[in-house]
PQR file with spaces between the fields and no chain letter, atoms N, CA, C, O and H, PARSE charges and radii, in Angstrom:
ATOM       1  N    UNK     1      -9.582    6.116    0.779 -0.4000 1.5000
ATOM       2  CA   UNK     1      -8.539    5.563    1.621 -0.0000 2.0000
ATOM       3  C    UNK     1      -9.048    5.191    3.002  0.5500 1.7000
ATOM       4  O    UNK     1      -8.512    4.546    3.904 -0.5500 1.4000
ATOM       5  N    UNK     2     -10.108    5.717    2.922 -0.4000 1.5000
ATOM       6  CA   UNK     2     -10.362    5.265    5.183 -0.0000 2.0000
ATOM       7  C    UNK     2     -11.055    3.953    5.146  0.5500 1.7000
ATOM       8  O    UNK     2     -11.148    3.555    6.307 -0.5500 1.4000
ATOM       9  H    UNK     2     -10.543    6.241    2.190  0.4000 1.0000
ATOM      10  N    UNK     3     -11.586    3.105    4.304 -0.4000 1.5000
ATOM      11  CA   UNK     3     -11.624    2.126    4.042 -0.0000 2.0000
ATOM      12  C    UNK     3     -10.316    0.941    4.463  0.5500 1.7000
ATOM      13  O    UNK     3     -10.100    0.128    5.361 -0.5500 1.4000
ATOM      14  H    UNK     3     -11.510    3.428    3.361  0.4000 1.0000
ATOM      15  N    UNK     4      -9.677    1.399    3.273 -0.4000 1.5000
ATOM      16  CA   UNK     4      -8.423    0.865    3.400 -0.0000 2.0000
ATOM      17  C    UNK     4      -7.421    0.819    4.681  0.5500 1.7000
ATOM      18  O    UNK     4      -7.004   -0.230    5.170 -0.5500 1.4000
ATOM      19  H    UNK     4      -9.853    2.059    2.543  0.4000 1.0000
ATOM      20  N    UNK     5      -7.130    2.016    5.108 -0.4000 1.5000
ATOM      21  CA   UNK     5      -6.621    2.332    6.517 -0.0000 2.0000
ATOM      22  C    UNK     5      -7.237    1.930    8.071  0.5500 1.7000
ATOM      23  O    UNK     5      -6.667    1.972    9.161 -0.5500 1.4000
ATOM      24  H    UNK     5      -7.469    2.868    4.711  0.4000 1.0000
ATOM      25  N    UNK     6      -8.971    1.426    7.635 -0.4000 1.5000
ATOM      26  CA   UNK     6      -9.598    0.893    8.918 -0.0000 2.0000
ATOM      27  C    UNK     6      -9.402   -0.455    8.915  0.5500 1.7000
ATOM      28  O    UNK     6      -9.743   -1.156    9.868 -0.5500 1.4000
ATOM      29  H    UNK     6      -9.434    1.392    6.750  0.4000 1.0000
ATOM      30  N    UNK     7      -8.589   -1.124    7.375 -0.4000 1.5000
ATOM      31  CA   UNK     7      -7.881   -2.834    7.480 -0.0000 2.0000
ATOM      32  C    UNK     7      -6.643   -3.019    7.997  0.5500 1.7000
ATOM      33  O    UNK     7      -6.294   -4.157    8.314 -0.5500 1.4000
ATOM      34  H    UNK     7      -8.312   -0.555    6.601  0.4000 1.0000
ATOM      35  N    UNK     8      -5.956   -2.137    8.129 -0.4000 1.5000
ATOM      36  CA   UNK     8      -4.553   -2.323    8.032 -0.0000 2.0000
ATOM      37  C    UNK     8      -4.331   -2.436    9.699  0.5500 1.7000
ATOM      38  O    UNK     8      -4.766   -1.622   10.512 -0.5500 1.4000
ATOM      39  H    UNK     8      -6.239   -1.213    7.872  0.4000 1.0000
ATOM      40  N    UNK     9      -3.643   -3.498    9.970 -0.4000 1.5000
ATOM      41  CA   UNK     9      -3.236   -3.716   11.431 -0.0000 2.0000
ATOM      42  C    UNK     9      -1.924   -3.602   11.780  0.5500 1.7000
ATOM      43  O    UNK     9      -0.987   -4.326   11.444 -0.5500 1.4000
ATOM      44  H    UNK     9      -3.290   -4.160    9.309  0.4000 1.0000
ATOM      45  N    UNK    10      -1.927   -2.433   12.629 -0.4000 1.5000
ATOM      46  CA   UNK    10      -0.422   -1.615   12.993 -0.0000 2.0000
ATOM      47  C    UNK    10       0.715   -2.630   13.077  0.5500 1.7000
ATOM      48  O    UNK    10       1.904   -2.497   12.785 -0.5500 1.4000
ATOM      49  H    UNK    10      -2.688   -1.844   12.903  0.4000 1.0000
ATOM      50  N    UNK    11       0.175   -3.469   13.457 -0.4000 1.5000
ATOM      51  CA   UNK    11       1.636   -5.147   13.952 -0.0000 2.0000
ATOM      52  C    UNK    11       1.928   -4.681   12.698  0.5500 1.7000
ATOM      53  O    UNK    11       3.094   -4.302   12.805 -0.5500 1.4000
ATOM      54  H    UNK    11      -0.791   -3.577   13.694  0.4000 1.0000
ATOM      55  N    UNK    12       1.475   -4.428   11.275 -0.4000 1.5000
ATOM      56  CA   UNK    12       1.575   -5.191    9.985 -0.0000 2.0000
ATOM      57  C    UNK    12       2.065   -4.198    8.955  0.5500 1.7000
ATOM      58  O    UNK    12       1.973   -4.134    7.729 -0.5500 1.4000
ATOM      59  H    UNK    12       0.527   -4.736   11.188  0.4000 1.0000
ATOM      60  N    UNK    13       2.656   -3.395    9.953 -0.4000 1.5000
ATOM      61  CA   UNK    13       2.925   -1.662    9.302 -0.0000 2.0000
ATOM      62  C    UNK    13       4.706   -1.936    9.498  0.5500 1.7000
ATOM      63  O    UNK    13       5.240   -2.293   10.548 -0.5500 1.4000
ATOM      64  H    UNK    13       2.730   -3.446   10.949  0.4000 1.0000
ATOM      65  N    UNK    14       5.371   -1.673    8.254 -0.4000 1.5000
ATOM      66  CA   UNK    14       6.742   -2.025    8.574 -0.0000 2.0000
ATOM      67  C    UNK    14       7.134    0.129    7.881  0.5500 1.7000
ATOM      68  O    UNK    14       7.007    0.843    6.886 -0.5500 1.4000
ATOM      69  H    UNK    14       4.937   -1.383    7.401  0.4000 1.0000
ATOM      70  N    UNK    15       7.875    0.182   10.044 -0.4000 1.5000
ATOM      71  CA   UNK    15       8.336    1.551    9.400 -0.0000 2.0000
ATOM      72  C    UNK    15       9.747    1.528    9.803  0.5500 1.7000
ATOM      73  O    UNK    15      10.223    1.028   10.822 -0.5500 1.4000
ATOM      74  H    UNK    15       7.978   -0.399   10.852  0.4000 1.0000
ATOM      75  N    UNK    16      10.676    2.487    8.321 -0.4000 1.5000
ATOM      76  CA   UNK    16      11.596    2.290    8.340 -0.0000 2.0000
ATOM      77  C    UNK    16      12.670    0.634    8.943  0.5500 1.7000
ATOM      78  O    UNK    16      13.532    0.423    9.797 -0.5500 1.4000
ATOM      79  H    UNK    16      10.289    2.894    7.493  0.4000 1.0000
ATOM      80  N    UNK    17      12.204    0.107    8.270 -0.4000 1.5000
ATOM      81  CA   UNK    17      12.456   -1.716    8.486 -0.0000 2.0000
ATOM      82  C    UNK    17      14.075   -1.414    8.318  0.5500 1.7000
ATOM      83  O    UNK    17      14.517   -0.435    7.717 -0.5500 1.4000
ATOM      84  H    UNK    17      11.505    0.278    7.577  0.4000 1.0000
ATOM      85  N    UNK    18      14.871   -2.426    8.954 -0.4000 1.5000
ATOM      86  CA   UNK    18      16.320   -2.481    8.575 -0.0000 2.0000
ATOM      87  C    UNK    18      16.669   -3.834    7.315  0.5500 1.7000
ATOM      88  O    UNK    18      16.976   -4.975    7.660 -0.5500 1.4000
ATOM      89  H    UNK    18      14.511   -3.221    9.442  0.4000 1.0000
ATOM      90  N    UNK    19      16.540   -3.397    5.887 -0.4000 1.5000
ATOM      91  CA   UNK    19      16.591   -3.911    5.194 -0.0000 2.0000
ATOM      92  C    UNK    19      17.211   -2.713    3.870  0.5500 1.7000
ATOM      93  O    UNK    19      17.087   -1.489    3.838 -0.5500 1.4000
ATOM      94  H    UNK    19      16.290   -2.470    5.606  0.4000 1.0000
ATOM      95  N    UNK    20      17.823   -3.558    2.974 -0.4000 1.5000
ATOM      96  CA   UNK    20      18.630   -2.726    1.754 -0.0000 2.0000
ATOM      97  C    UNK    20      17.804   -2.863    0.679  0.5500 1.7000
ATOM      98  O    UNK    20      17.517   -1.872    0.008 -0.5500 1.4000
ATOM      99  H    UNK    20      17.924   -4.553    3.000  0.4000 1.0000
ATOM     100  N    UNK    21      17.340   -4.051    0.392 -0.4000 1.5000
ATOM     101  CA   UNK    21      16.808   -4.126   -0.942 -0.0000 2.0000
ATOM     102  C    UNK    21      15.136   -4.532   -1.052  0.5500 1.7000
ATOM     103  O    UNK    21      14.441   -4.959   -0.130 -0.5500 1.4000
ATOM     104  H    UNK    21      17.574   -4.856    0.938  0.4000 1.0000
ATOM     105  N    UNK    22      14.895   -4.382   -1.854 -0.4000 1.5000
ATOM     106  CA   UNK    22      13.251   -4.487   -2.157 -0.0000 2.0000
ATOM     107  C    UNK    22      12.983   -5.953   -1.352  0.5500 1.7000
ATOM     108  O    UNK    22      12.253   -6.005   -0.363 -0.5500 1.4000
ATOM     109  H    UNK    22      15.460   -4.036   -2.603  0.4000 1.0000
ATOM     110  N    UNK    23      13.723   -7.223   -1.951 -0.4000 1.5000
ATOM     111  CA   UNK    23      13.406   -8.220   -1.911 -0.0000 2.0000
ATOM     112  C    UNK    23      13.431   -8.778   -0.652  0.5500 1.7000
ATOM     113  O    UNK    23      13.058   -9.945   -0.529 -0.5500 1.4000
ATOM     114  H    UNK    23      14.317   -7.181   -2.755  0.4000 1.0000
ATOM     115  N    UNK    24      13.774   -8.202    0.228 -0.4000 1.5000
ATOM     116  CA   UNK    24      14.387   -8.594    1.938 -0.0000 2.0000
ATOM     117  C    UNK    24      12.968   -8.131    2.655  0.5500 1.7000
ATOM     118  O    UNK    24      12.187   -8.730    3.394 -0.5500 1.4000
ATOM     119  H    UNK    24      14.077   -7.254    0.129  0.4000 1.0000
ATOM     120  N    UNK    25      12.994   -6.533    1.995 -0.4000 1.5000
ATOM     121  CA   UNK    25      11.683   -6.041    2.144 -0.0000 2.0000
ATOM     122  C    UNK    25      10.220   -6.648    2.240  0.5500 1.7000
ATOM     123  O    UNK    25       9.378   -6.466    3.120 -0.5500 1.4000
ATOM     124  H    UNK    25      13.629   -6.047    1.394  0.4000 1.0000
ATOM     125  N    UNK    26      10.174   -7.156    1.483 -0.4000 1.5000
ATOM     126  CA   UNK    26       8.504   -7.989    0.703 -0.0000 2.0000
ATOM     127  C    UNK    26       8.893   -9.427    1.263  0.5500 1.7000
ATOM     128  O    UNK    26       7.893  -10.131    1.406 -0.5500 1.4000
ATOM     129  H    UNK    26      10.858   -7.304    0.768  0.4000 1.0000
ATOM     130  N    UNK    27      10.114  -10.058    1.623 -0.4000 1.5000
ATOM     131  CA   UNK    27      10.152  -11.575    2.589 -0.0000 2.0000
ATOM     132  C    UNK    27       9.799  -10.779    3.761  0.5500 1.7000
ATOM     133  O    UNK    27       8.572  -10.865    3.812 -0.5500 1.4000
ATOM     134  H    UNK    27      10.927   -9.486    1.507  0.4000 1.0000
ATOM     135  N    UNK    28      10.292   -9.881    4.958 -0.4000 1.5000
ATOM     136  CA   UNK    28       9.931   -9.719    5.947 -0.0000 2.0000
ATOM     137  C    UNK    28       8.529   -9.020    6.063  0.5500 1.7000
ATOM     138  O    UNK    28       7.841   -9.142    7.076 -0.5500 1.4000
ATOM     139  H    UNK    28      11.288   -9.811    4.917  0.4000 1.0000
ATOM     140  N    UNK    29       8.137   -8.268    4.954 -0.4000 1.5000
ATOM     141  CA   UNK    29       6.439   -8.230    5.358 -0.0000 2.0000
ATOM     142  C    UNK    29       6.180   -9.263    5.394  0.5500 1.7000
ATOM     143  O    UNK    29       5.864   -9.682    6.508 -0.5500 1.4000
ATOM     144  H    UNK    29       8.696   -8.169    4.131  0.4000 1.0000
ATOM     145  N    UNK    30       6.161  -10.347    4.113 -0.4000 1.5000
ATOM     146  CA   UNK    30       5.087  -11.962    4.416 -0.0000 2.0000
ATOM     147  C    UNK    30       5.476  -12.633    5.777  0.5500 1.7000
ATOM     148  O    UNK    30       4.773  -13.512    6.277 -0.5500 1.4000
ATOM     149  H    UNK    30       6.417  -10.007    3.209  0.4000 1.0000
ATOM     150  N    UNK    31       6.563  -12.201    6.317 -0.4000 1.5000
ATOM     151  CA   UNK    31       6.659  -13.028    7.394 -0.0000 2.0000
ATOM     152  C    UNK    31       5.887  -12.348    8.957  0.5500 1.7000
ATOM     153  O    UNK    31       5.502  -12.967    9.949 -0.5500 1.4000
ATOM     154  H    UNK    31       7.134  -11.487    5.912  0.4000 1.0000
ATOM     155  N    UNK    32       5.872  -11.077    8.710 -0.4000 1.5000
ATOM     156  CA   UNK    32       5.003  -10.454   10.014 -0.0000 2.0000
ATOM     157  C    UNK    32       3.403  -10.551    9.511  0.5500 1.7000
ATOM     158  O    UNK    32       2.390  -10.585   10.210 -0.5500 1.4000
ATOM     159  H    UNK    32       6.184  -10.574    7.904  0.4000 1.0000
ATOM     160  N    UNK    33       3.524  -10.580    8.209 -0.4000 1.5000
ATOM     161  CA   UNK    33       1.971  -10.930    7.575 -0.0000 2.0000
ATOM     162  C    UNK    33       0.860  -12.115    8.561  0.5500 1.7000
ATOM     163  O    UNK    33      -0.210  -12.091    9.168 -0.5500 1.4000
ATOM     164  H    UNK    33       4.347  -10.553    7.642  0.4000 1.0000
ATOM     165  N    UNK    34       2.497  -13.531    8.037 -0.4000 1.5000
ATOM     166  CA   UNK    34       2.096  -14.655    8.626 -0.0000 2.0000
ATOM     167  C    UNK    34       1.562  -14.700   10.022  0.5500 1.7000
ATOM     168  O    UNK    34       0.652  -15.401   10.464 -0.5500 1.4000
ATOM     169  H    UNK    34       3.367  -13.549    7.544  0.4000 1.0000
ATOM     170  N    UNK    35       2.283  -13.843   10.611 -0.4000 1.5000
ATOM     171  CA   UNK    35       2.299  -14.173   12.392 -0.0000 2.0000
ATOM     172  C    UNK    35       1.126  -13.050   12.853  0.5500 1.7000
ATOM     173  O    UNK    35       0.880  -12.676   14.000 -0.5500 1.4000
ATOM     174  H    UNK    35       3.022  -13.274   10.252  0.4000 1.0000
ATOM     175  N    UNK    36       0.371  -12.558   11.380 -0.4000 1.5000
ATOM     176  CA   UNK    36      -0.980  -11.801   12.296 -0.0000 2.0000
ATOM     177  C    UNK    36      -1.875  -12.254   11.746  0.5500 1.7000
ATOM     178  O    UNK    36      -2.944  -12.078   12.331 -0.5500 1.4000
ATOM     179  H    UNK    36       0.570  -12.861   10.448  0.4000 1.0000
ATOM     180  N    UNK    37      -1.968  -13.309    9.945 -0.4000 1.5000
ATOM     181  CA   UNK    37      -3.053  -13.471    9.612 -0.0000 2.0000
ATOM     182  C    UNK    37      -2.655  -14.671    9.288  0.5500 1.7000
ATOM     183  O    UNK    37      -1.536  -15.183    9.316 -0.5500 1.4000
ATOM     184  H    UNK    37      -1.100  -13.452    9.470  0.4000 1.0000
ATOM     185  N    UNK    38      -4.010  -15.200    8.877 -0.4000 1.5000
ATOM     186  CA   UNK    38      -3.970  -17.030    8.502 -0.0000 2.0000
ATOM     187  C    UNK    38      -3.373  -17.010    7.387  0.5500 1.7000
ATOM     188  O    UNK    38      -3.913  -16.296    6.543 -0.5500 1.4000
ATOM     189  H    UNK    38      -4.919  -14.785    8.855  0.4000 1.0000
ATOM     190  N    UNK    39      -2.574  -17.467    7.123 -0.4000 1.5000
ATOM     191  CA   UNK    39      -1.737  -17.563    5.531 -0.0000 2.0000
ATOM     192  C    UNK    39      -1.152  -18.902    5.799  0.5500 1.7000
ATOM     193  O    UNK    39      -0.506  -19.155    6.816 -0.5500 1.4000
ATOM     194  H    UNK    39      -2.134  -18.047    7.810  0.4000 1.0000
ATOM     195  N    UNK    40      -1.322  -19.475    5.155 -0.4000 1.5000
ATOM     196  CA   UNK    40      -1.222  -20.629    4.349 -0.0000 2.0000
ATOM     197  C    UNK    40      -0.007  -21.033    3.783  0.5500 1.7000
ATOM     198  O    UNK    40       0.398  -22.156    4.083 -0.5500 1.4000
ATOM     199  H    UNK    40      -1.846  -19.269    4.329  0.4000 1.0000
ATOM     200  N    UNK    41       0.475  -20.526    3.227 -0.4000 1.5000
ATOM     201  CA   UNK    41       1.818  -20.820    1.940 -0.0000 2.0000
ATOM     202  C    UNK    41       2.125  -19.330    1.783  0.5500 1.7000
ATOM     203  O    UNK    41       1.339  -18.519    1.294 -0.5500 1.4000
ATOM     204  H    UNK    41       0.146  -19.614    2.983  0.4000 1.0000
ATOM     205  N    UNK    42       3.932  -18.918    2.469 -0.4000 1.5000
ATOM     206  CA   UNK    42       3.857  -17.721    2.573 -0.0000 2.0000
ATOM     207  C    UNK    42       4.738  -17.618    1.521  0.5500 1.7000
ATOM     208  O    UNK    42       5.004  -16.496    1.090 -0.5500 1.4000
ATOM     209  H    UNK    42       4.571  -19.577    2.867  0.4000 1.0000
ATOM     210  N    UNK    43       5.327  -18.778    0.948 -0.4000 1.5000
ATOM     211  CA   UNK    43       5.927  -18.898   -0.473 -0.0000 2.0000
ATOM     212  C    UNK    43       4.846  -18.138   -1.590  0.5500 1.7000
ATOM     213  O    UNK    43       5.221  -17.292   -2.402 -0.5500 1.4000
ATOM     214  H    UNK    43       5.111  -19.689    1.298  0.4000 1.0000
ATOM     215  N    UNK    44       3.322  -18.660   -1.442 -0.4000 1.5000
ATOM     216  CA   UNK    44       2.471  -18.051   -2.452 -0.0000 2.0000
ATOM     217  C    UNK    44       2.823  -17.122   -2.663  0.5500 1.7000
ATOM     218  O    UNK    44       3.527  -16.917   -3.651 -0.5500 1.4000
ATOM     219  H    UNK    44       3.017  -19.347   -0.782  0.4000 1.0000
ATOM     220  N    UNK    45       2.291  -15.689   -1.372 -0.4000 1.5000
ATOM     221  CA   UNK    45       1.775  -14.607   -1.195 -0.0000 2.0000
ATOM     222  C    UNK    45       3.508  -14.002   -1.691  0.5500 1.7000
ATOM     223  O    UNK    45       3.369  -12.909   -2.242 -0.5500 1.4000
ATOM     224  H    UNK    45       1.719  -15.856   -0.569  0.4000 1.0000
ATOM     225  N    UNK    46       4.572  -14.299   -1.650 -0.4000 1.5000
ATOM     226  CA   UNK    46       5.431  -13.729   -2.092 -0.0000 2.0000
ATOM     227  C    UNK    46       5.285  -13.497   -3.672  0.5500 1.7000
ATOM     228  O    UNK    46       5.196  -12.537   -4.437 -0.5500 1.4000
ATOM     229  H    UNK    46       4.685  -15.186   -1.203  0.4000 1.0000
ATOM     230  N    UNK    47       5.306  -14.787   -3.741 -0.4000 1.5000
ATOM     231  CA   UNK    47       5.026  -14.590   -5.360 -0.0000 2.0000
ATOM     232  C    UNK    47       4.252  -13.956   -5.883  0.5500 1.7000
ATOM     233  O    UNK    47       4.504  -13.200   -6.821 -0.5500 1.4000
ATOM     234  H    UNK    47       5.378  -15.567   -3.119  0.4000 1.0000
ATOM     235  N    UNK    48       2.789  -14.195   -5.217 -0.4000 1.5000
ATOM     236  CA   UNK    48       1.672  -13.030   -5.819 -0.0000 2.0000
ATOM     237  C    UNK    48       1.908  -11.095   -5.850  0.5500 1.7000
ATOM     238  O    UNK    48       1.390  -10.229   -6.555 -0.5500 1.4000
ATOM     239  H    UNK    48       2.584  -14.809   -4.455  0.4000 1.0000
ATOM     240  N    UNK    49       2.712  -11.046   -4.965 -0.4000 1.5000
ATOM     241  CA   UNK    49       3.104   -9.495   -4.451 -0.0000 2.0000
ATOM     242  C    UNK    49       4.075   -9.442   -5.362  0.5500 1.7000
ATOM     243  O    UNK    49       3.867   -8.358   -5.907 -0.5500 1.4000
ATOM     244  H    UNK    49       3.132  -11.750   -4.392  0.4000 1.0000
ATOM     245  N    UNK    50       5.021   -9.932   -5.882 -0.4000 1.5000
ATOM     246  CA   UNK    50       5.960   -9.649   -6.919 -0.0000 2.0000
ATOM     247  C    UNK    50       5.621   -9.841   -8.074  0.5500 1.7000
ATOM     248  O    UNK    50       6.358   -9.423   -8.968 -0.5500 1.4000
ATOM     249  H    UNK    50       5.191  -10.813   -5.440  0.4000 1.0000
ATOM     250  N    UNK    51       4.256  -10.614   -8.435 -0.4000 1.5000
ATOM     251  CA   UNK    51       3.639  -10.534  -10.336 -0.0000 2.0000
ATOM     252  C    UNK    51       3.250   -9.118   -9.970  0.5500 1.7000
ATOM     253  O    UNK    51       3.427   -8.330  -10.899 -0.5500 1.4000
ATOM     254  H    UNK    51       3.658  -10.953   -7.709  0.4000 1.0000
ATOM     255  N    UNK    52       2.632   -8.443   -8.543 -0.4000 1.5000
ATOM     256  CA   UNK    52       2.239   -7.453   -8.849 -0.0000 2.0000
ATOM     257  C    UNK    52       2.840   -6.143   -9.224  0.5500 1.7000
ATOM     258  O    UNK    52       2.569   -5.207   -9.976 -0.5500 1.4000
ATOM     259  H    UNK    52       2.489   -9.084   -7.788  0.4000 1.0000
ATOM     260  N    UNK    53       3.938   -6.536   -8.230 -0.4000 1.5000
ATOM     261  CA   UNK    53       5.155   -5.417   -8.175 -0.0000 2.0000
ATOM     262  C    UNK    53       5.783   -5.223  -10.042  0.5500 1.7000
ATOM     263  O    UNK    53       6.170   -4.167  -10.544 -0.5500 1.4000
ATOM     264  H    UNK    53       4.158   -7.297   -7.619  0.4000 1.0000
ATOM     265  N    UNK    54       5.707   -6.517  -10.696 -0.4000 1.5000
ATOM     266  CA   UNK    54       6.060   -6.013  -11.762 -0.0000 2.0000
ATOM     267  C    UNK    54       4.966   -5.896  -12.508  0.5500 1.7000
ATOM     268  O    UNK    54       5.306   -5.470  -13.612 -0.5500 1.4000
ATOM     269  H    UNK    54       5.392   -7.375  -10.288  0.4000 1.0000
ATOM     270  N    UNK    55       3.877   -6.059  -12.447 -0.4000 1.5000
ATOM     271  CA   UNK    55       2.810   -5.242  -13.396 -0.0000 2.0000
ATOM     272  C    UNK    55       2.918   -3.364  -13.132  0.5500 1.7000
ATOM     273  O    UNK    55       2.889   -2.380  -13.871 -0.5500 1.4000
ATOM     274  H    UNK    55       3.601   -6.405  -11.551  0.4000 1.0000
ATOM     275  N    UNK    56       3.052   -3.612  -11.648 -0.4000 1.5000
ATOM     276  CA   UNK    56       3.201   -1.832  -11.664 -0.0000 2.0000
ATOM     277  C    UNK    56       3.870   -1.371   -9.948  0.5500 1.7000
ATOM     278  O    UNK    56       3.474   -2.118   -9.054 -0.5500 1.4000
ATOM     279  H    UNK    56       3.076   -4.412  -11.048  0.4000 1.0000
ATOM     280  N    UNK    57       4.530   -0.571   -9.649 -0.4000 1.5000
ATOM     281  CA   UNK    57       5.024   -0.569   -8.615 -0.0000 2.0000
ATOM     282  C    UNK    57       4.143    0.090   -7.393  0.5500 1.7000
ATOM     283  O    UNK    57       3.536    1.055   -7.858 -0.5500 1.4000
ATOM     284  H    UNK    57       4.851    0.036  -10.376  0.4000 1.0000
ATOM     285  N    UNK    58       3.883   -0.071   -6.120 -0.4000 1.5000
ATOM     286  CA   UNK    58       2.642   -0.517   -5.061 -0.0000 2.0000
ATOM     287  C    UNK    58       3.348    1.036   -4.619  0.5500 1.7000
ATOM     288  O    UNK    58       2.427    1.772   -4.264 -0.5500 1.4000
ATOM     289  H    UNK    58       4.377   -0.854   -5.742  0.4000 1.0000
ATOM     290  N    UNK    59       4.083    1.424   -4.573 -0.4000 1.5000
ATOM     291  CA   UNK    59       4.708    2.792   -4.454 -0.0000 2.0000
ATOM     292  C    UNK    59       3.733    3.940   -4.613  0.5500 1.7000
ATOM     293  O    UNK    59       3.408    4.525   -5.646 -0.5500 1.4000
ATOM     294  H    UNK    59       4.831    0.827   -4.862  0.4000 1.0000
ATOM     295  N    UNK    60       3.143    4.232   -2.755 -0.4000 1.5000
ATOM     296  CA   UNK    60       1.928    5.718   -3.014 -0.0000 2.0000
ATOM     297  C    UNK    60       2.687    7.465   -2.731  0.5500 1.7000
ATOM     298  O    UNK    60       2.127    8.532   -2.482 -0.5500 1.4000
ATOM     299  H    UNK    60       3.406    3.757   -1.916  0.4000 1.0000
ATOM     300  N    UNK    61       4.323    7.081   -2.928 -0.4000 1.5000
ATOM     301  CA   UNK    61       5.529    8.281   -2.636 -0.0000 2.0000
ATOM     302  C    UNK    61       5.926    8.619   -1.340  0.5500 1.7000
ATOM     303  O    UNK    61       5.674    8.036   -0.285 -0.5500 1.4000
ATOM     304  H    UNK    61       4.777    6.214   -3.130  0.4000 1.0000
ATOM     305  N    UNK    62       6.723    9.855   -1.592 -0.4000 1.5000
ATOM     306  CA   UNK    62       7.669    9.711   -0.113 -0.0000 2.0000
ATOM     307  C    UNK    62       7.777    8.379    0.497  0.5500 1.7000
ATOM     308  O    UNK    62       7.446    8.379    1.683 -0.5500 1.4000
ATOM     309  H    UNK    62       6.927   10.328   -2.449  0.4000 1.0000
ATOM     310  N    UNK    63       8.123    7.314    0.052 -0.4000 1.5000
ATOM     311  CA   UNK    63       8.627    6.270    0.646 -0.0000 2.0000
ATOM     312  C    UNK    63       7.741    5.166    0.864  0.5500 1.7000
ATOM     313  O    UNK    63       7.978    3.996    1.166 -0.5500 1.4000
ATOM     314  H    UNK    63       8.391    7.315   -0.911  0.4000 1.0000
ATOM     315  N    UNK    64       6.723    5.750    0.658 -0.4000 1.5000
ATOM     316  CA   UNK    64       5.914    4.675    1.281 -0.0000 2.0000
ATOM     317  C    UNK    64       5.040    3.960    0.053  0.5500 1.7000
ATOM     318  O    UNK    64       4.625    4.526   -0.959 -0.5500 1.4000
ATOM     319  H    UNK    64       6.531    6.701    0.412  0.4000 1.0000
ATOM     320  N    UNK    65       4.861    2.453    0.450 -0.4000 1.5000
ATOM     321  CA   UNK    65       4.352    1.059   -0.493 -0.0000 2.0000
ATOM     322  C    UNK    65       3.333    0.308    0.298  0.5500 1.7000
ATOM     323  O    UNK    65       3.138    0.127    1.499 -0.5500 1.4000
ATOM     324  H    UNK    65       5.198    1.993    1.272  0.4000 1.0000
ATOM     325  N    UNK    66       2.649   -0.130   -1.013 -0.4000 1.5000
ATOM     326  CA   UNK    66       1.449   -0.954   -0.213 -0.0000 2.0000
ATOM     327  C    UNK    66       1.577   -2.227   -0.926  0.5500 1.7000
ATOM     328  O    UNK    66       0.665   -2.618   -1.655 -0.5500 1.4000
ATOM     329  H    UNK    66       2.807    0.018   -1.989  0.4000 1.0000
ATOM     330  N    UNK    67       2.531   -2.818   -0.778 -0.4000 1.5000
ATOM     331  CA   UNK    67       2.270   -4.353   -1.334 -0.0000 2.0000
ATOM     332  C    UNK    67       1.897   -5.136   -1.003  0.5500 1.7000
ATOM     333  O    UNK    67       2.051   -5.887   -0.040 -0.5500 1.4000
ATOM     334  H    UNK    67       3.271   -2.500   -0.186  0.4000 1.0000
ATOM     335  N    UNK    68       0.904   -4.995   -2.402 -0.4000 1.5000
ATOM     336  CA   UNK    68      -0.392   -6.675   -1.942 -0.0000 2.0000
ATOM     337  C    UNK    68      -0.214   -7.760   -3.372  0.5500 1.7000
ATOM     338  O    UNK    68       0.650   -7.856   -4.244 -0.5500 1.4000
ATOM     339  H    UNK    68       0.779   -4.385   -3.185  0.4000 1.0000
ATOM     340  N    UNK    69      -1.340   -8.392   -3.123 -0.4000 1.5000
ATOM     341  CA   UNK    69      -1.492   -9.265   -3.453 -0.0000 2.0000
ATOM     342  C    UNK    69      -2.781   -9.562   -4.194  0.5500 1.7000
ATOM     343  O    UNK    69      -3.667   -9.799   -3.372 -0.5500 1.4000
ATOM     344  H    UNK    69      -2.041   -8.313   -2.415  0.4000 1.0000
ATOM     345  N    UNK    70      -3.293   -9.651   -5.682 -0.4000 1.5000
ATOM     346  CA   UNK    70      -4.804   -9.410   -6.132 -0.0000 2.0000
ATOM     347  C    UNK    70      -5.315  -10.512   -5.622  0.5500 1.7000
ATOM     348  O    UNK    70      -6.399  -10.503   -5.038 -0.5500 1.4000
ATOM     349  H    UNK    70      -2.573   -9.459   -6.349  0.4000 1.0000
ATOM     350  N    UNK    71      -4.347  -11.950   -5.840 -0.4000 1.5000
ATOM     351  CA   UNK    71      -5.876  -12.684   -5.226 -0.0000 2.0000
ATOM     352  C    UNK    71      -4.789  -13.810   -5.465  0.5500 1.7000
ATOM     353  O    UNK    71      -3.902  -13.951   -6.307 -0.5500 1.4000
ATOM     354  H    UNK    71      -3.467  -11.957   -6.315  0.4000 1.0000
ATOM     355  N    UNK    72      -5.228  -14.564   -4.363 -0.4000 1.5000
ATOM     356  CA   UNK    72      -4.151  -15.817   -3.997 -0.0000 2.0000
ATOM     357  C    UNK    72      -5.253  -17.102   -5.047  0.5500 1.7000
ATOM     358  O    UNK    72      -6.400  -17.153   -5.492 -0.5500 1.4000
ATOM     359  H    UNK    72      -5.949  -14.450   -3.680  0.4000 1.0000
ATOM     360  N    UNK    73      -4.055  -17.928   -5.024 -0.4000 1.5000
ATOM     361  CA   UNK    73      -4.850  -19.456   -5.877 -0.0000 2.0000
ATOM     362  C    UNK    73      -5.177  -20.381   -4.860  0.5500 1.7000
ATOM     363  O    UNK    73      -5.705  -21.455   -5.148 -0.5500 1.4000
ATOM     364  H    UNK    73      -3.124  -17.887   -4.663  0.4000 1.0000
């Protein structure tokens, strides 16, 4: 994990977000995504995070998710 945790840029950390449902959820990450990294088509990266979400859920407990994305086209 300290790998992982020396990428992650605090702007890009959503805690306790004011949102109800998953899907509000995963639009307002891609959108703070956008405004810290070069992204392109934030339509993609939605989509890519939700084939993933249903291959298996990004969920590491007590509340907390890491949704990504394996690899953009």
């Amino acid at each position: 994990m300290d790998g992982l945790c020396n990428r992650l840029k605090k702007e890009c950390i959503l805690l306790d977000p004011p949102v109800k449902t998953m899907d509000q959820l995963l639009h307002q990450l891609v959108m703070i995504l956008s405004e810290h990294e070069d992204i392109k088509d934030t339509n993609l990266l939605y989509e890519e995070i939700m084939k993933q979400e249903q291959m298996g859920s990004t969920c590491v407990g007590c509340g907390c998710a890491i949704p990504h994305a394996v690899r953009m086209r």
